[in-house]
VOPAGU-2260 file (C-alpha; in pm, 1 decimal, decimal comma):
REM VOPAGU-2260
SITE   aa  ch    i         X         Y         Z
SITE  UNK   A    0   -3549,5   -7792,1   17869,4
SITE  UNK   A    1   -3399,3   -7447,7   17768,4
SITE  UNK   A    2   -3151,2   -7357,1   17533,6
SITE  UNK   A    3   -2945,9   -7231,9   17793,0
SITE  UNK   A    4   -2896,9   -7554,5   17954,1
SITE  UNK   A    5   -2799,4   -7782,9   17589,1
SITE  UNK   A    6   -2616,9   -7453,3   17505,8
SITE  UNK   A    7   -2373,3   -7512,6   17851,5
SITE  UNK   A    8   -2390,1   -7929,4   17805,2
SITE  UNK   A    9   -2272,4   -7864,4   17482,7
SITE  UNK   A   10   -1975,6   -7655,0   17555,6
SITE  UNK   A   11   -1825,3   -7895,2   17805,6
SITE  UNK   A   12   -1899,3   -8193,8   17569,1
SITE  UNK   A   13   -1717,5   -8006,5   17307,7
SITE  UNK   A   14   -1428,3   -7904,7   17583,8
SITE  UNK   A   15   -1373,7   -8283,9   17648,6
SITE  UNK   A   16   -1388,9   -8384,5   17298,8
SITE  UNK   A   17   -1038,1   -8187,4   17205,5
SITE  UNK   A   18    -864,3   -8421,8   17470,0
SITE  UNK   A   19   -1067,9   -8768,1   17442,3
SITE  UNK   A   20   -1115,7   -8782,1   17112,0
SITE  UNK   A   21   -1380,4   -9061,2   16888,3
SITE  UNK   A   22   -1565,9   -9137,5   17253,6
SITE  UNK   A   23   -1882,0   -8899,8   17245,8
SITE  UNK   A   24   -2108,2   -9181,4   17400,0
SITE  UNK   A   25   -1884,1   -9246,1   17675,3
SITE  UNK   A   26   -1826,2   -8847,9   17728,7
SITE  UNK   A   27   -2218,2   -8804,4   17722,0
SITE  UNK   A   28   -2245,9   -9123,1   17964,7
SITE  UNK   A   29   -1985,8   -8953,7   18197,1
SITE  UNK   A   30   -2169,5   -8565,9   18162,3
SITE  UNK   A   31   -2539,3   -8774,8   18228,5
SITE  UNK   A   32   -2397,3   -8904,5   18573,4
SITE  UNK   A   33   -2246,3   -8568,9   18647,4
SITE  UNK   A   34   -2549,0   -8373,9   18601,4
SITE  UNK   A   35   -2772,3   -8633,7   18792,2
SITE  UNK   A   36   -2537,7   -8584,7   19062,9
SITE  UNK   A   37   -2404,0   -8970,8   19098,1
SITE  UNK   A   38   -2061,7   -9093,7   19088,8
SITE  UNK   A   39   -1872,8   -9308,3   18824,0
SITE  UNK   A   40   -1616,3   -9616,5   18763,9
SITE  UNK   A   41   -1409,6   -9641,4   18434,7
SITE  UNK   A   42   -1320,8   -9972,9   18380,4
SITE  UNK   A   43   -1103,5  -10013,0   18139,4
SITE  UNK   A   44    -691,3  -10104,1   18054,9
SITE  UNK   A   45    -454,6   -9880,5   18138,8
SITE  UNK   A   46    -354,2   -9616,9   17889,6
SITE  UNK   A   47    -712,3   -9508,4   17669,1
SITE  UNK   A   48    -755,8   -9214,4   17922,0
SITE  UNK   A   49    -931,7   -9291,3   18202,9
SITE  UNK   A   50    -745,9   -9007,9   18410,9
SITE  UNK   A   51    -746,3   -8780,0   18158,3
SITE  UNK   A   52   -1101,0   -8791,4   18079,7
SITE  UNK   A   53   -1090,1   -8693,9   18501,3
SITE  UNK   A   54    -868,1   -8381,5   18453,6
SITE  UNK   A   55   -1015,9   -8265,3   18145,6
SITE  UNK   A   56   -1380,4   -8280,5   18311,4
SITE  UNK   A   57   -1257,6   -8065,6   18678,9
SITE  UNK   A   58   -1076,5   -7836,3   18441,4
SITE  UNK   A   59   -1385,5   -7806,8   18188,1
SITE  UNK   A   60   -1607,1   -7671,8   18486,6
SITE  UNK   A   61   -1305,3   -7486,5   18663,8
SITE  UNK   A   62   -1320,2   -7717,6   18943,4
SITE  UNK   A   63   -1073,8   -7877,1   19228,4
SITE  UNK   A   64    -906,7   -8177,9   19101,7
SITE  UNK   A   65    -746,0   -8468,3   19326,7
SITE  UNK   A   66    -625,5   -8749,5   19217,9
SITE  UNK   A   67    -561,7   -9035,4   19493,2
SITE  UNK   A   68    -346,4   -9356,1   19401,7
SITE  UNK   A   69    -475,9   -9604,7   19549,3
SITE  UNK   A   70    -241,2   -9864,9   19670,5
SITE  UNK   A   71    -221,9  -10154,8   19919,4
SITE  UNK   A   72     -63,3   -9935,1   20176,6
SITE  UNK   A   73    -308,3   -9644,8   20190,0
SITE  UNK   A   74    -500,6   -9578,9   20511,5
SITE  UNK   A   75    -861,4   -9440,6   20523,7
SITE  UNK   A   76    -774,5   -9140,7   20670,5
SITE  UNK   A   77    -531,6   -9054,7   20376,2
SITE  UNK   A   78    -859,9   -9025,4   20196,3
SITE  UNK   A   79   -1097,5   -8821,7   20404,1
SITE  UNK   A   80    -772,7   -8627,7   20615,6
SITE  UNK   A   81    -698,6   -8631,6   20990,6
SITE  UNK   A   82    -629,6   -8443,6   21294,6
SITE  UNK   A   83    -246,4   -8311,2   21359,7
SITE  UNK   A   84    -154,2   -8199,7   21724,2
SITE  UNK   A   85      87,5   -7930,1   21755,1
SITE  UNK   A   86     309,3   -7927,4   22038,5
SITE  UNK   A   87     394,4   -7546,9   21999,7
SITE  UNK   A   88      24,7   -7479,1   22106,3
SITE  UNK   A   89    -107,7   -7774,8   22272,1
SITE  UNK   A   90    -362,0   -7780,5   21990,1
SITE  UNK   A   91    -551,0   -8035,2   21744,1
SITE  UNK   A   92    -630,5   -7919,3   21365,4
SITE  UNK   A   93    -793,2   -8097,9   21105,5
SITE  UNK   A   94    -605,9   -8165,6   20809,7
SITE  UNK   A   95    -847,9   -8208,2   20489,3
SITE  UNK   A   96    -771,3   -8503,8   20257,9
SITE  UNK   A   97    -799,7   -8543,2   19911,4
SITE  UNK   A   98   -1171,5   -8600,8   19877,8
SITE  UNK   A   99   -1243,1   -8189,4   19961,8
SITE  UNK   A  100   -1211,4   -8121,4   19591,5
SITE  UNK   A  101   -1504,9   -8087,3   19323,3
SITE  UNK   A  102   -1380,6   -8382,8   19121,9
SITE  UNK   A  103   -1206,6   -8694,9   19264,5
SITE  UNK   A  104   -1026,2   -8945,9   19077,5
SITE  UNK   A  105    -986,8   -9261,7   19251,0
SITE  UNK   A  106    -713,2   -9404,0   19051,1
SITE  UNK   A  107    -717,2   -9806,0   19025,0
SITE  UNK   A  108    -954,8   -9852,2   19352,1
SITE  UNK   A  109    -911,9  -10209,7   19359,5
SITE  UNK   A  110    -588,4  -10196,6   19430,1
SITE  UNK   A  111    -590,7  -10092,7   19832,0
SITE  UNK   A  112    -803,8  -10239,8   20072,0
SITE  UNK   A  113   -1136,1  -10330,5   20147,5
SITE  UNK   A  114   -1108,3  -10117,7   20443,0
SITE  UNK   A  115    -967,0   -9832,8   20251,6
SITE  UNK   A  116   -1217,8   -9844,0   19984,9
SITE  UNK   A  117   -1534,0   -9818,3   20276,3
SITE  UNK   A  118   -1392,8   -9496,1   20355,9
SITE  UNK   A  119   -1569,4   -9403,1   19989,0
SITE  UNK   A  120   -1908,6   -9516,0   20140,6
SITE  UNK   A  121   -1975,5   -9224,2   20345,4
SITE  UNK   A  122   -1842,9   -9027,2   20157,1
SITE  UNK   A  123   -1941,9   -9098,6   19787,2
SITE  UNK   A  124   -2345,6   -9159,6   19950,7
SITE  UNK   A  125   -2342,9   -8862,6   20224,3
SITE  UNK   A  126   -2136,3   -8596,6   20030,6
SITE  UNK   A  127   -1962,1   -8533,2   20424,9
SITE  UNK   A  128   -1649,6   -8654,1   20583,1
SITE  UNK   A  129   -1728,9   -8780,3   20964,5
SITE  UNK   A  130   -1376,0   -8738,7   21172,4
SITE  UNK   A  131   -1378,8   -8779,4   21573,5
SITE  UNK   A  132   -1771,3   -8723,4   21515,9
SITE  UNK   A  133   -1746,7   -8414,5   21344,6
SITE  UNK   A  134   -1916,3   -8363,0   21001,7
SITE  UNK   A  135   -1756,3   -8162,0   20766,6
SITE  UNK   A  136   -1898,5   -8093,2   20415,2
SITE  UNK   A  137   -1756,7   -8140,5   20107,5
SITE  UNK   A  138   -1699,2   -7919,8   19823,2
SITE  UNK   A  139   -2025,6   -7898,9   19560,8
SITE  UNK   A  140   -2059,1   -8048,8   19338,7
SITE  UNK   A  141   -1892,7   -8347,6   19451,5
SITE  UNK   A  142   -1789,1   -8611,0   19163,4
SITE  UNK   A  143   -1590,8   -8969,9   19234,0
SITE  UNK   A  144   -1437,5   -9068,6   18943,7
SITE  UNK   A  145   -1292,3   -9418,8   19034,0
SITE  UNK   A  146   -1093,9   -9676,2   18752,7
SITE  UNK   A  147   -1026,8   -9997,4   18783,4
SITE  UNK   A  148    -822,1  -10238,4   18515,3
SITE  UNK   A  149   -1101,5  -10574,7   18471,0
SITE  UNK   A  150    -832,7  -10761,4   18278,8
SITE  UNK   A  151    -581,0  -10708,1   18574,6
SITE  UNK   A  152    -641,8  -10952,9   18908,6
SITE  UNK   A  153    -274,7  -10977,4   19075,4
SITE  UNK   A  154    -286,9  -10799,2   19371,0
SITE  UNK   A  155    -619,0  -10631,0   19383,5
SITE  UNK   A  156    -927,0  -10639,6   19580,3
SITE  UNK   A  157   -1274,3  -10678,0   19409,7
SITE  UNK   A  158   -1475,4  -10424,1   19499,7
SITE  UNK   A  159   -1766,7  -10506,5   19728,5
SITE  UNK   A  160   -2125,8  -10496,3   19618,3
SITE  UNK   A  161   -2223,2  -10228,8   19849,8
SITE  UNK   A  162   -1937,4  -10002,0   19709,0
SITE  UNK   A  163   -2002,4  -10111,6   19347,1
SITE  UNK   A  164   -2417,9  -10001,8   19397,0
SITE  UNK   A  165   -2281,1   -9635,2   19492,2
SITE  UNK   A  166   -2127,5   -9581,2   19122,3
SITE  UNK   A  167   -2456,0   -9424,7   18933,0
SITE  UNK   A  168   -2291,9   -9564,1   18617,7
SITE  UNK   A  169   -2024,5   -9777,6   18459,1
SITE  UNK   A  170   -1820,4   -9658,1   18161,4
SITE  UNK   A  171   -1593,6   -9883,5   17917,3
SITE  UNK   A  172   -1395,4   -9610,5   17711,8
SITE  UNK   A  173   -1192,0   -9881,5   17468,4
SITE  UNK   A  174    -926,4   -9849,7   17245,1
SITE  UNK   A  175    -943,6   -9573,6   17031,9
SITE  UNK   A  176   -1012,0   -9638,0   16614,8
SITE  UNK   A  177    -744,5   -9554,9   16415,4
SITE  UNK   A  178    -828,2   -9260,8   16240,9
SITE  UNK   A  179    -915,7   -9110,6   16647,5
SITE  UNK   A  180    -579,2   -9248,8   16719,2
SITE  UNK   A  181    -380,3   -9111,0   16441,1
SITE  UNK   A  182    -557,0   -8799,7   16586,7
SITE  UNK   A  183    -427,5   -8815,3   16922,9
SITE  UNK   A  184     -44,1   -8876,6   16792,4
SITE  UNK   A  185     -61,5   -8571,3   16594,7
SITE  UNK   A  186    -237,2   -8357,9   16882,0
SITE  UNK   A  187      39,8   -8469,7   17116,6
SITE  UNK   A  188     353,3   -8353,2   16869,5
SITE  UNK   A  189     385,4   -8037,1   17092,3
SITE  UNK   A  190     275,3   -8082,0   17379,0
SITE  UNK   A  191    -113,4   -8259,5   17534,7
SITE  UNK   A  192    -404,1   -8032,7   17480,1
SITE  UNK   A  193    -517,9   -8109,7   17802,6
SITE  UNK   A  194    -284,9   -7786,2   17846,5
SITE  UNK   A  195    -458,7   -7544,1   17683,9
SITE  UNK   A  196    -804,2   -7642,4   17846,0
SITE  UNK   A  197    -995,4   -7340,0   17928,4
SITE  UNK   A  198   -1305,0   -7386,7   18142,1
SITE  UNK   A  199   -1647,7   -7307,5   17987,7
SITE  UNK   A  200   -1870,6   -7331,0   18255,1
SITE  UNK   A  201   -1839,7   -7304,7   18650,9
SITE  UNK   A  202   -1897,2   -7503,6   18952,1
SITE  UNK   A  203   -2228,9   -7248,9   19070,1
SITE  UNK   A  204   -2344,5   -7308,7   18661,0
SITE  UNK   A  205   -2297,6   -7677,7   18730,4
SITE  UNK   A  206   -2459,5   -7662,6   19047,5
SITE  UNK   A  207   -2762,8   -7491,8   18865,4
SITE  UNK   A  208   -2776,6   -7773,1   18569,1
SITE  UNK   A  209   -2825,2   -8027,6   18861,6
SITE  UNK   A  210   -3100,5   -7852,2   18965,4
SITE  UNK   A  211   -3262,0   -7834,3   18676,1
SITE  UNK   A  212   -3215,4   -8208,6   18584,5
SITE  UNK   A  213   -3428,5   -8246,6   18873,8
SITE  UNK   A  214   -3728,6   -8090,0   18720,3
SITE  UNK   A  215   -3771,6   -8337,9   18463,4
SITE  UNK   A  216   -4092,7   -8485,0   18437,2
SITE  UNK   A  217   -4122,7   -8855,0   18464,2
SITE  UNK   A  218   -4449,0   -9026,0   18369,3
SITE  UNK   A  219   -4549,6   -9305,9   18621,7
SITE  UNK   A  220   -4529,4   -9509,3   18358,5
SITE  UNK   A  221   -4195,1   -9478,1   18279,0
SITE  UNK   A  222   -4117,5   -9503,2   18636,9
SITE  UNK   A  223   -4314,8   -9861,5   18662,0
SITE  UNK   A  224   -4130,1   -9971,6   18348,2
SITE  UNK   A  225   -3798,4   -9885,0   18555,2
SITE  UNK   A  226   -3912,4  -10092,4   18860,9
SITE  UNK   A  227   -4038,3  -10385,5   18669,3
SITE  UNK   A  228   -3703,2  -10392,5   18490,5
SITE  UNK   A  229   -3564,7  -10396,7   18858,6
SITE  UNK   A  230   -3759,8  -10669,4   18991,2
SITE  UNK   A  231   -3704,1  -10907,8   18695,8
SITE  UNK   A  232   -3326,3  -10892,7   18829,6
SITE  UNK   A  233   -3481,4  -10986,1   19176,2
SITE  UNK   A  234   -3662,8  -11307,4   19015,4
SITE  UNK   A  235   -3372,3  -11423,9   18798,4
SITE  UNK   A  236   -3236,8  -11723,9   18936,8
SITE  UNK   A  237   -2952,4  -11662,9   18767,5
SITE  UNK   A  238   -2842,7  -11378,7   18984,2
SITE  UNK   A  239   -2745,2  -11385,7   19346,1
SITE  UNK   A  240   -2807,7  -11028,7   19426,5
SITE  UNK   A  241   -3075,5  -10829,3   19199,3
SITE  UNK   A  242   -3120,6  -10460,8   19173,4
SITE  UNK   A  243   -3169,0  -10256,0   19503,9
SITE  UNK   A  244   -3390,7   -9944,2   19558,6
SITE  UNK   A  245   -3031,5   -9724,1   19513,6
SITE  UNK   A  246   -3051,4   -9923,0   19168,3
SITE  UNK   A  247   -3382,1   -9799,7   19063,9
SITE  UNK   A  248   -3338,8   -9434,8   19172,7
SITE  UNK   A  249   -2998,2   -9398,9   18972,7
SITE  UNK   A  250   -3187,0   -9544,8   18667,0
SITE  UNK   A  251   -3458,6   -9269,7   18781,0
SITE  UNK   A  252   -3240,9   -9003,8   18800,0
SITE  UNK   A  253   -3009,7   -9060,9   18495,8
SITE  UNK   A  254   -3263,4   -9086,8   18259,8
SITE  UNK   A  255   -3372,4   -8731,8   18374,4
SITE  UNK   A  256   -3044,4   -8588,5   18335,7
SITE  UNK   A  257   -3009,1   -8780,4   17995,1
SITE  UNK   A  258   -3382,0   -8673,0   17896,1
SITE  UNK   A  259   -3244,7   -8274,4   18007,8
SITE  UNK   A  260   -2954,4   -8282,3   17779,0
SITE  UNK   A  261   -3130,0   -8432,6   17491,7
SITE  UNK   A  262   -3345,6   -8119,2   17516,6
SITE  UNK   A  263   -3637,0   -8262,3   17681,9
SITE  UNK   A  264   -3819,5   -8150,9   17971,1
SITE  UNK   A  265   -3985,7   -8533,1   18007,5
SITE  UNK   A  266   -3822,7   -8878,2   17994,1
SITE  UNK   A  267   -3902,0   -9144,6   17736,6
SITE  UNK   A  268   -3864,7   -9534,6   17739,1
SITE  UNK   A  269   -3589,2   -9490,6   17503,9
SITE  UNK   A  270   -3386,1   -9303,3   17807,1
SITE  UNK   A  271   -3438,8   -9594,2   18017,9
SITE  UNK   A  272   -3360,5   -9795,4   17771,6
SITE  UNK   A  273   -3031,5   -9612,2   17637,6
SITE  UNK   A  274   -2900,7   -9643,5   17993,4
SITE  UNK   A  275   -2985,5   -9951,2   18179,0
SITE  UNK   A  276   -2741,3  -10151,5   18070,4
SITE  UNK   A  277   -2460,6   -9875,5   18188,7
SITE  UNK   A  278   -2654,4   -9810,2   18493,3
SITE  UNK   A  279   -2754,9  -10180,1   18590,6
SITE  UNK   A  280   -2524,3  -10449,4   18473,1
SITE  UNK   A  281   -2265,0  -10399,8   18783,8
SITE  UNK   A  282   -2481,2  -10415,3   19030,5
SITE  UNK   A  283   -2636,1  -10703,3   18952,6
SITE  UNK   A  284   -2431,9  -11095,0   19094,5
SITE  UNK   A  285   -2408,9  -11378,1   18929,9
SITE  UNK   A  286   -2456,8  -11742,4   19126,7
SITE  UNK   A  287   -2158,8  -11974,8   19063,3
SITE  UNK   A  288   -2324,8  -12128,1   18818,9
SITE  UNK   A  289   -2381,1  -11888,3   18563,7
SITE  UNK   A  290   -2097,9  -11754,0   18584,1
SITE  UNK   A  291   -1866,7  -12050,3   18538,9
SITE  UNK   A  292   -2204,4  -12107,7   18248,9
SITE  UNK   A  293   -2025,9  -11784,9   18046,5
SITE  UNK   A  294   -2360,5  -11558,1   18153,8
SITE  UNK   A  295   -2271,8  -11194,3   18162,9
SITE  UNK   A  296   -2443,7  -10949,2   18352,1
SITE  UNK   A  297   -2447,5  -10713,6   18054,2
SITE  UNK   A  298   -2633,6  -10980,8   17869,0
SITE  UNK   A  299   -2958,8  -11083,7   18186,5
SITE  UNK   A  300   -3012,0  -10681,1   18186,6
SITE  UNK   A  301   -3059,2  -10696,3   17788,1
SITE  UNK   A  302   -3282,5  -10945,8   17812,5
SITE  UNK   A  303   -3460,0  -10820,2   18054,2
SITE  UNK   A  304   -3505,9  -10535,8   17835,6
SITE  UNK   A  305   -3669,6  -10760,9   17513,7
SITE  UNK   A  306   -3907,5  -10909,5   17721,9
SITE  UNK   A  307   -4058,4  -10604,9   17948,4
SITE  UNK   A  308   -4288,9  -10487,4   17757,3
SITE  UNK   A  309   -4216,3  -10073,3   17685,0
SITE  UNK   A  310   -4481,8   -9852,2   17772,2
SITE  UNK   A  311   -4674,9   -9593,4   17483,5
């Protein structure tokens, strides 16, 4: 891969790094499933910057930010917008909703609805907004950022399988150290540096940078390592629901854009390896029994790693 393209990754890694500061492996995480042109969920407590790390990104690559709250109370079409008549001219127009932006925050998403959260399908899978059968595209590129608290149960609706499987990746951002924290008290004394963000690269350069993540070689070996880490989840009795196809090709895909900003123009095992757990563990379901056992999905895709053998 060319200098050009570690030269831009850099920039906006560095750009991110004077707001979030001590989490570069969650930043590159987040950048990896930007680039490979998936979405991503932040699960995490409130307050380590999980909307922040949002706004920092949109601003980063000059981009259309929206943030939606998402509450018990909010409809689907205050998500993808609606049609408004106008008595003055007997007339319908479409009003867009918050999703027409580059990058979408979807702020606590198990707090509204099952019905509410579907709207996300279309939209998160087909990058277009369907209203009264009309498509309408949405702004590229096109990144759902959606948090959710784990620790936090009262009043919230798990999130489906099929709408967990369209996050490319999971990210855990965690407390911050305390030297990183002592940072982040000093940074605030006059005001957040989220403020002063300038963007370094644009939404055509981004654009571009997908493309080229695209272009990464992958050996077929590395792509039968990928599926025979997927269809060990299938076998595991453990597991109620393994990996699906959508599984495989977000493993695929990630480990190109991770390959790309290491400076490679092919993957390696150690891409796959790097991010199957991120990529993996929340799509996978546990049967009643392990999970009441203390298994954790985290751990079945580890050890799924140990004993697939890596390819050479």
């Amino acid at each position: 891969m060319n200098d050009i393209f570690a030269s831009q990754v850099s920039r906006i890694e560095t750009n991110l790094a004077r707001v979030i500061r001590g989490k570069t492996e969650s930043i590159r995480l987040l950048l990896t499933a930007l680039l490979a042109a998936g979405h991503t969920l932040l699960e995490d407590v409130p307050g380590t910057g999980k909307t922040t790390l949002a706004k920092s990104l949109a601003r980063s690559i000059d981009g259309e930010f929206r943030r939606i709250q998402f509450t018990p109370d909010l409809l689907p079409a205050d998500i993808t917008g609606s049609s408004f008549y106008s008595p003055k001219d007997g007339t319908f127009s479409f009003r867009e909703g918050p999703v027409f932006a580059n990058v979408v925050l979807a702020d606590e998403i198990n707090r509204t609805s099952p019905r509410t959260q579907s709207a996300l399908l279309e939209v998160m899978s087909e990058n277009q907004v369907t209203i009264e059968g009309r498509r309408r595209e949405l702004p590229q590129p096109f990144f759902v950022v959606a948090t959710q608290n784990p620790s936090d149960y009262h009043g919230t609706y798990p999130l489906p399988e099929a709408q967990l499987d369209r996050f490319m990746v999971r990210i855990t951002l965690g407390y911050p150290d305390l030297e990183h924290e002592l940072e982040i008290l000093y940074s605030q004394n006059d005001g957040h540096p989220l403020d002063d963000l300038d963007p370094v690269l644009t939404t055509a350069e981004v654009l571009t940078l997908q493309g080229q993540v695209r272009t990464v070689r992958v050996d077929r070996a590395i792509a039968e390592y990928i599926l025979r880490l997927i269809e060990r989840t299938r076998a595991d009795t453990r597991l109620r629901l393994g990996i699906s196809p959508r599984g495989s090709l977000a493993l695929y895909r990630m480990s190109q854009s991770r390959a790309a900003i290491e400076g490679r123009d092919f993957v390696l095992p150690d891409d796959v390896r790097a991010l199957a757990v991120p990529v993996l563990a929340h799509r996978v379901l546990l049967d009643t029994k392990a999970r009441y056992g203390g298994a954790l999905s985290q751990t079945i895709i580890e050890e799924a790693l140990e004993k697939i053998p890596v390819p050479h």
